[in-house]
N, C-alpha and C positions, 0 to 999 in steps of 0.2 A: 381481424384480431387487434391490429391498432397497431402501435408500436415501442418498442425497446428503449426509454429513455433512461437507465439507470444503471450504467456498464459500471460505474463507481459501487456500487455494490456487488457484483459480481456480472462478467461479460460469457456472452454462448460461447459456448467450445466451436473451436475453428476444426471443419470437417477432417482435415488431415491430419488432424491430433485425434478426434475420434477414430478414427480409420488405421491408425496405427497403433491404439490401445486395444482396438479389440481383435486385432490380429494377434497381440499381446495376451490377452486374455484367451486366446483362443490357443494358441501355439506352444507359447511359453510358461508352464503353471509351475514352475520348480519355484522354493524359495534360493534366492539371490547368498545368502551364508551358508548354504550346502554345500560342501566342498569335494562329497564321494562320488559323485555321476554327473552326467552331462547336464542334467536336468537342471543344474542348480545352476552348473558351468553358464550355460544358456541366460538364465536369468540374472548372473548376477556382469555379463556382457553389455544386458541391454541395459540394466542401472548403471553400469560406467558410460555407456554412450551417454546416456541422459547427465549424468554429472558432465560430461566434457561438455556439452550444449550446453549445459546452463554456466558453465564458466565461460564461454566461449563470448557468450552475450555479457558478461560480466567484466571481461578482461580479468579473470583472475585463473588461477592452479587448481586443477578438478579434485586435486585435495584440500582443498578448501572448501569442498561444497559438502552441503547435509543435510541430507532429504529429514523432511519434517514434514506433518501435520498440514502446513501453512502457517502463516503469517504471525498469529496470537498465540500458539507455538513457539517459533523462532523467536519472537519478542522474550518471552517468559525465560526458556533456554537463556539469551541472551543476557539479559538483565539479573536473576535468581539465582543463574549459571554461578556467576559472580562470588556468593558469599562467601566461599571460603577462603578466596583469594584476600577479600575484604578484610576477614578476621583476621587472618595471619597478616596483612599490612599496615592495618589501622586505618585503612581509607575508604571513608563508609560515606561517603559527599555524594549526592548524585545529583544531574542539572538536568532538568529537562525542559519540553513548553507546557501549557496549559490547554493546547489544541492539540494533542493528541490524540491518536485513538485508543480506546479504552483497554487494550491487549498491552499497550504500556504506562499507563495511567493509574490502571488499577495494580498493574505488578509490580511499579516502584509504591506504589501505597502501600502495596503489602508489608513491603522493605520498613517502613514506618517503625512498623512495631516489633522489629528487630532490630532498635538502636540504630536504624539507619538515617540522616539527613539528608529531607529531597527541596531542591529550589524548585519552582515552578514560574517560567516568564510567561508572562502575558505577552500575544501578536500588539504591534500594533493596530491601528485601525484597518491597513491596507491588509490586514491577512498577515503579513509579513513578521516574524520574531526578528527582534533588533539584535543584531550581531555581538554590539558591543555590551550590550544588555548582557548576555549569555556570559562572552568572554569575563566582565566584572564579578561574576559568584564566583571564580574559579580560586579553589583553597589551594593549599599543600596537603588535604586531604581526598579531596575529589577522587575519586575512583571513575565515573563516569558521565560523560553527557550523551544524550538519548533523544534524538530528533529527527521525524519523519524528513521525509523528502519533498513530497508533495501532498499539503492538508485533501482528506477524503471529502472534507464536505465540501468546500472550497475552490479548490485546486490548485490555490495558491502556494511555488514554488518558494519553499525555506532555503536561508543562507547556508547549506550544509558545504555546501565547496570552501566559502569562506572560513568557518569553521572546521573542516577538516584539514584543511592548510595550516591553520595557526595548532592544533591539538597534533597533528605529525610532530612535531617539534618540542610535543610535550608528552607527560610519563601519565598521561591521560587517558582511556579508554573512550572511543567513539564509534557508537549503535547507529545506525541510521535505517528507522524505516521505508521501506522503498515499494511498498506494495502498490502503491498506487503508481509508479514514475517508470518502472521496472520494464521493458518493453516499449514503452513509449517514447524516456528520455535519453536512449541511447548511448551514446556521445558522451551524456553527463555523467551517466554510474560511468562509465569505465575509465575517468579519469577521476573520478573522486575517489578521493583518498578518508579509511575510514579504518577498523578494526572487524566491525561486525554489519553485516545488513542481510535486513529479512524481507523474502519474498514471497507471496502468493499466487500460485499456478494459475484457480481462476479468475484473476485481474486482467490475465493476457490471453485471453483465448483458451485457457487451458483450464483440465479439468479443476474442480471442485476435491477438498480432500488431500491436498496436498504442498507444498513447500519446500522451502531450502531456508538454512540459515547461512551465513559466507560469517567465515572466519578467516581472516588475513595473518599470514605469519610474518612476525617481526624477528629479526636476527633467526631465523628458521624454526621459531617457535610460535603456537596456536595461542591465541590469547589465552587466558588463563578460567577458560568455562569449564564447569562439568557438570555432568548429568544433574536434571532435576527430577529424572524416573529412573526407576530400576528395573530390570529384569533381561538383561543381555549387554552384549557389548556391540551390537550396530553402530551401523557411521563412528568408529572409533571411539566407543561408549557415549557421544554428546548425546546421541537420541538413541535409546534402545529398543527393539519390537521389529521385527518383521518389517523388512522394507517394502512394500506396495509396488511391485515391480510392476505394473500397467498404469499405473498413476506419475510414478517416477518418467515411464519413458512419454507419457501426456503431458508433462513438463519440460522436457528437454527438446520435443518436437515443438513446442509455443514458444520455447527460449531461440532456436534457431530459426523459426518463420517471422521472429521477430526483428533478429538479427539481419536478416536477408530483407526486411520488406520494410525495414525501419523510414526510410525516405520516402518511399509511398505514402505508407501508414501518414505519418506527420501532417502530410501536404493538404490530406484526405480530411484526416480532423482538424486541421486549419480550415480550410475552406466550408467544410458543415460551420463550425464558430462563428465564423465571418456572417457566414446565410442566415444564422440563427441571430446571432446582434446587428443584423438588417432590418431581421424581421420584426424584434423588438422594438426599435430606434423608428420607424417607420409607421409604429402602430397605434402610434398617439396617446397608448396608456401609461397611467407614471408609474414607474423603478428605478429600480437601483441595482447597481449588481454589487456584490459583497467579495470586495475582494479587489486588490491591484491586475487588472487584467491584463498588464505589461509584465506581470511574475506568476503567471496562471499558466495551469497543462493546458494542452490543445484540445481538449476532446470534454471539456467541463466549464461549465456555470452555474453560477451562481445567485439568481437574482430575485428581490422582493417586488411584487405588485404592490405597489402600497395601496393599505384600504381593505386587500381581501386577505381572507384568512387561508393559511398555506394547507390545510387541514382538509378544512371545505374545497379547496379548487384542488386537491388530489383523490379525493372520495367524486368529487363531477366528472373527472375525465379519466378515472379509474379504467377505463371500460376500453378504450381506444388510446393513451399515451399514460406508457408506465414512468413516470417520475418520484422524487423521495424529493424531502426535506432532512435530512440527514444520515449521516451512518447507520449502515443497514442491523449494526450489532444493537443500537438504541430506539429501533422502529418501534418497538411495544410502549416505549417510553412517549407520552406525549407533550414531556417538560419540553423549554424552552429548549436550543441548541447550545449545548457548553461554550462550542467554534465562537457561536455567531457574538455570545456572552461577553468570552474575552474577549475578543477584538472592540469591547466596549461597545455595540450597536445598539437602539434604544428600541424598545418592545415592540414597538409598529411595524420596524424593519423586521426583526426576528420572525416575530409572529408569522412574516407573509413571505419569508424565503422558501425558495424551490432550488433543489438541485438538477439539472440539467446534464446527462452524462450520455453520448454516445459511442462506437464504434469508426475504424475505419471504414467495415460497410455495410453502417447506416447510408437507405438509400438515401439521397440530398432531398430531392421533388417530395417525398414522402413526409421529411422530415421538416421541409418549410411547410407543407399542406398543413402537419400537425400544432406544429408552433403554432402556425393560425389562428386553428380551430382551438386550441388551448388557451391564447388570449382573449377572445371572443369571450370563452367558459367563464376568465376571471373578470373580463368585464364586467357581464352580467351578477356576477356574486361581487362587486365591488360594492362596498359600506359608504 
């Protein structure tokens, strides 16, 4: 069948997250806010375990957690969350980047045409948004800055710790997407300092369908979000509807196997990296890889063949190595990459980017055989 190259769009569920959801499904069928029988008791047990694991891996207060949807969800909550806080202060300013993903891209857009002002910085060349770039929009109206963690197409890690250091210090709000980094970067969320971050269950092994958004309290208060839907008061009214109690605790089990295997994990997709920019470096074909690979996740690349079209060598090896050239929410799209845009890269590069995304276990032998045989593929479709 070939192999798995695209965990950046969504990674297989790791067996003992499956294996405890449908014990879940099987056991536990009460809704979680039933409060007259055990039934409910039962389920709404296992969504606080699941809250406590995903804090747990977060370094944060299991009252601060809130099962969501996933990711483009939490964003929208996040950001939308917002307006009325906005109206009643006057501070309608929002900063974000230009490489975003489109779950905040588009929801500060929306903000547009509700009297809102949005900055938009462009990455440097290396991937990278320039710190001081960011910090210079910042008004006495600002309400918000909203910056992923680690770019999806890319990998390339954003200044958000810099950033959330200088914004503590100020009457500022700071989102930070983290779906891609969440499980991976350990160490780094649970000492970044932020207001809000969103995460996606399956980025980390976990199922598909589900998320958390993290709301930080300052002097013992929740930022100032509130519902963007209605029809109940779940998770403390932020997100209302039926919480997903087999999904919820498919979360909280990828949040603690994450926790526990985090040093493994790392070492694991360093060293596939390495194998892989061997294999590249080695193979006498020309590229480039897009992106400061000194501020890159572990487990992602990002490189152009130059000469072949990224189009044509993903429709060749379709068959045996699943690869993307971008975010999997704009695959129908076959524009250019917005990422690749800003960062200023000239059409040749763009054109012929691949994103390159494994697992910790992705086998390695498998996974150099494939690189291989995938540059061979773009050899031969080279212009």
């Amino acid at each position: 069948m070939g192999i798995y190259l695209d965990y950046n769009a969504s990674s297989p569920i790791d067996h003992r997250v499956l294996d405890l959801m449908i014990d879940v499904y099987k056991n536990v069928y009460g809704n979680s806010d039933s409060r007259t029988h055990i039934y409910g008791e039962n389920a709404r047990k296992v969504v606080e375990n699941a809250r406590l694991q995903v804090a747990q891996l977060l370094r944060v207060k299991s009252g601060e957690i809130f099962f969501t949807s996933g990711a483009t969800e939490s964003n929208n909550i996040a950001i939308r969350g917002l307006r009325k806080y906005a109206e009643e202060s006057g501070k309608k300013h929002i900063i974000t980047s230009s490489i975003e993903h489109k779950a905040v891209l588009e929801t500060v857009r929306s903000l547009k045409g509700e009297r809102f002002e949005v900055d938009f910085v462009d990455p440097e060349e290396d991937g990278r948004v320039d710190l001081n770039k960011v910090l210079a929009l910042i008004r006495n109206d600002t309400l918000l800055v909203s910056l992923m963690h680690a770019n999806n197409e890319t990998g390339v890690i954003q200044p958000v710790k810099e950033i959330g250091d200088v914004l503590a210090e100020k009457d500022i709000l700071f989102h930070v997407d983290a779906t891609q980094s969440c499980g991976k970067l350990v160490p780094e969320l649970k000492e970044l300092k932020y207001n809000m971050l969103s995460i996606s269950a399956h980025k980390l092994n976990g199922p598909q369908g589900v998320g958390a958004l993290v709301l930080r309290k300052r002097q013992y208060k929740l930022p100032p979000v509130k519902a963007i839907t209605f029809g109940g008061l779940q998770e403390c009214g932020i997100r209302p509807g039926t919480v997903p109690v087999a999904l919820a605790a498919g979360l909280g089990k990828a949040c603690e196997l994450a926790d526990a295997e985090y040093d493994e994990n790392y070492a694991r997709y360093l060293e596939k990296k390495q194998a892989i920019i061997e294999v590249i470096e080695k193979s006498g074909i020309c590229y480039v890889f897009n992106g400061d690979q000194k501020y890159c996740m572990p487990n992602t690349i990002n490189v152009s063949f130059l000469g072949v079209e990224s189009e044509a060598l993903m429709l060749s090896v379709k068959q045996f190595c699943g690869i993307s050239n971008g975010s999997a929410c704009t695959s129908h799209d076959y524009t250019p990459s917005y990422v690749l845009r800003a960062m200023g890269l000239d059409t040749e590069r763009i054109s012929s980017a691949v994103r390159i995304s494994w697992g910790a276990d992705t086998d390695k032998i498998e996974l150099v055989n494939q690189v291989k045989k995938l540059i061979e593929v773009a050899r031969g479709l080279k212009t």
